[in-house]
N, C-alpha and C positions, 0 to 999 in steps of 0.2 A: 868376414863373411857378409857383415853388412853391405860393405861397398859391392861385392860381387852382388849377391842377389837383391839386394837394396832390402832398406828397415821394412817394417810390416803398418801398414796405414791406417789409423783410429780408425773407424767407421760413426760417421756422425748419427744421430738421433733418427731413425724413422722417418718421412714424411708423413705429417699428420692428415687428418681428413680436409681438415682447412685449405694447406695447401695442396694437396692435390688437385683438390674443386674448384681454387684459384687457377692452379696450373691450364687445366683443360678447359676451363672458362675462355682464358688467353687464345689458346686454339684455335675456339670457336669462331672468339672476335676476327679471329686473321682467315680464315675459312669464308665467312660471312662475309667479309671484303673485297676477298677473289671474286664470290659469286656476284656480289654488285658491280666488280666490273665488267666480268663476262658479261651481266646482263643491260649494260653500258653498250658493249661491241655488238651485241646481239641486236638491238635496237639500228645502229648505225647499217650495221649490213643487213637488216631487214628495207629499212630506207635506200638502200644501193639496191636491193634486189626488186623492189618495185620501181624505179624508177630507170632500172636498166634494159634495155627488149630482148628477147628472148636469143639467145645464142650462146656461146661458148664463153665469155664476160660473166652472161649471169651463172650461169652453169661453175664458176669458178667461186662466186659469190658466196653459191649455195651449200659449196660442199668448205668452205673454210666455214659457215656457219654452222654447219653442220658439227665439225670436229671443236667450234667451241661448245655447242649444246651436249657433248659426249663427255667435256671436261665440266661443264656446268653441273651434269650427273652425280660423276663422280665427286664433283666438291660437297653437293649434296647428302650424299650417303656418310661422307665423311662426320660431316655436321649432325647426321640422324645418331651415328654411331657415338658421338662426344656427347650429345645430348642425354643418349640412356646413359652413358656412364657418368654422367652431372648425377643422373636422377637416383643410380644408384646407390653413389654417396653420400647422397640426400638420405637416403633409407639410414644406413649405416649410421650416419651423424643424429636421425633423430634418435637410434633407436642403443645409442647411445649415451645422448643428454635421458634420455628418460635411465637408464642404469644408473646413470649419477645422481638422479633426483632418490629414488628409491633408496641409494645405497645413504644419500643426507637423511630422508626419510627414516631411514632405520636406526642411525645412529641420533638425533635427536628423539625418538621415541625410547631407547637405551636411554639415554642420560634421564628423558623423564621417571621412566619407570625405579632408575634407581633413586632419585630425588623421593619421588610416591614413599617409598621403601622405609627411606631415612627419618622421614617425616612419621611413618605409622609405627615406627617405633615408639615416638615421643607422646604420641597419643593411644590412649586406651579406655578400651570402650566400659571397662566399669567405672575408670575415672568419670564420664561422663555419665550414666547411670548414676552414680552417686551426688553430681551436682545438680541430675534433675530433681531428684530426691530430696535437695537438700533447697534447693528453687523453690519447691514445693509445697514444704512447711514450714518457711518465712514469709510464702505471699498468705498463708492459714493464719499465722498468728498478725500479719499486719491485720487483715479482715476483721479481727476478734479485735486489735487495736481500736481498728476506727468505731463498731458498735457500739464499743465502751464508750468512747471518747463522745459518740453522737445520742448517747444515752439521756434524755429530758430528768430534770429534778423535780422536785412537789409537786409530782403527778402518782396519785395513788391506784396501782395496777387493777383494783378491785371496782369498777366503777359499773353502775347499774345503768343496764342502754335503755331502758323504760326512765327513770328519772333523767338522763338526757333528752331524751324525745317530749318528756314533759315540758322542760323546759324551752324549748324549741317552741309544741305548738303556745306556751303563755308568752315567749317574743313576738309570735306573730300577731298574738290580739294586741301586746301594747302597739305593735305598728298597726295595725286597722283604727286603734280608738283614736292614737296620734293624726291618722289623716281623716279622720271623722272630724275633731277638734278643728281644720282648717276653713276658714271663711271661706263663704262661696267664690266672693271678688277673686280670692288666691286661688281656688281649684280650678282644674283644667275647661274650656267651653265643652258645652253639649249641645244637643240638639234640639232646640225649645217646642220644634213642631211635630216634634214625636214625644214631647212630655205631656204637650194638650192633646194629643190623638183628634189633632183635625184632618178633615176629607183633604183630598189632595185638589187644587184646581186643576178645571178642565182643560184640555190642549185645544180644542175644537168644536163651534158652535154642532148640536145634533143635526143629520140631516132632515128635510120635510119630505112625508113621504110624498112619492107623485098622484097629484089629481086633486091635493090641499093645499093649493096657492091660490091667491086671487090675482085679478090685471096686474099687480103691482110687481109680482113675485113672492108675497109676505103671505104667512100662514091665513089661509082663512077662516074666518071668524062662523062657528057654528052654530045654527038658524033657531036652535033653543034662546040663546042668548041673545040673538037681534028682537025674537017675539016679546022675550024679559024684559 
């Protein structure tokens, strides 16, 4: 029965998005090269149709350029129409790597969440509750440790702040009598013309008033004392 109707043929794998869009990419390229040469011929017989005078010659010219600009068209559309189906696959392929992203997405957020799970079992929240608790009043008795530790000796807690202050202001007369005791040579300078409270000297002779000068310039001498 085989050999009469012949075996039944695997059918291979799908074409994927890939090669499709390489497929009709190819297309393109050989579409796109017709029209570079049409538009090759076109040029040539534009050159023939100006340079030929007007009769039945160019008239023949015109209309084989014509029937290439009709194929030019056509190859055109061709190329419009390969192009939206580039672009649609383009959709498709993105709008499939994002399925695939989502679907990694999902499954490494799975594996966390059971990870999360595994792990809060091993921890519990009174567990830690009770080592705050217990944090707590190890750093209370270190603090009571070091008071103790930083505690002064032969110092009697009972100490009277008047006989302190006493003794303070009798320090400071033995330091007054001590620097009283210093020869003068040794104590610091002072200011000798403020311990005699003398006048200050003048900056500037007084002026004369006007009308008491003699020829000379010099105060004039008043006429009580010339008669004297």
């Amino acid at each position: 029965m085989k050999k009469i109707f012949g075996a039944k043929k695997d059918k291979g794998p799908p074409p994927s998005i890939q090669d499709a869009t390489e497929r009709i990419n190819k297309r393109g390229e050989t579409v796109d090269e017709k029209i570079k040469k049409l538009d090759e011929e076109l040029a040539r017989y534009k050159e023939q149709i100006r340079k030929t005078r007007p009769g039945p010659s160019q008239e023949a010219i015109k209309a084989r350029a014509i029937r290439l600009l009709k194929h030019k068209r056509m190859y055109e559309e061709q190329r419009n129409m390969l192009f939206n189906q580039t672009y649609n696959l383009d959709q498709v392929s993105f709008a499939a790597d994002g399925l695939k992203d989502a679907q990694q997405t999902m499954n490494a957020m799975k594996a966390a969440n059971k990870e999360l799970k595994g792990m809060m079992k091993t921890v519990k929240i009174e567990d830690i509750d009770n080592m705050q608790d217990e944090m707590t009043d190890l750093m209370d008795v270190s603090n009571e440790i070091q008071e103790t530790l930083g505690r002064s000796y032969n110092i009697p807690d009972d100490v009277d702040e008047e006989e302190l202050m006493g003794e303070l202001d009798a320090l400071e007369s033995d330091m007054e009598f001590e620097s009283a005791a210093v020869p003068s040579y040794l104590q610091p300078e002072t200011d000798f013309d403020a311990d005699l409270n003398l006048p200050a000297a003048p900056t500037r002779p007084a002026a004369v008033p006007a009308g008491q000068e003699d020829e000379l310039g010099l105060p004039a001498v008043p006429r009580t004392s010339l008669r004297s």
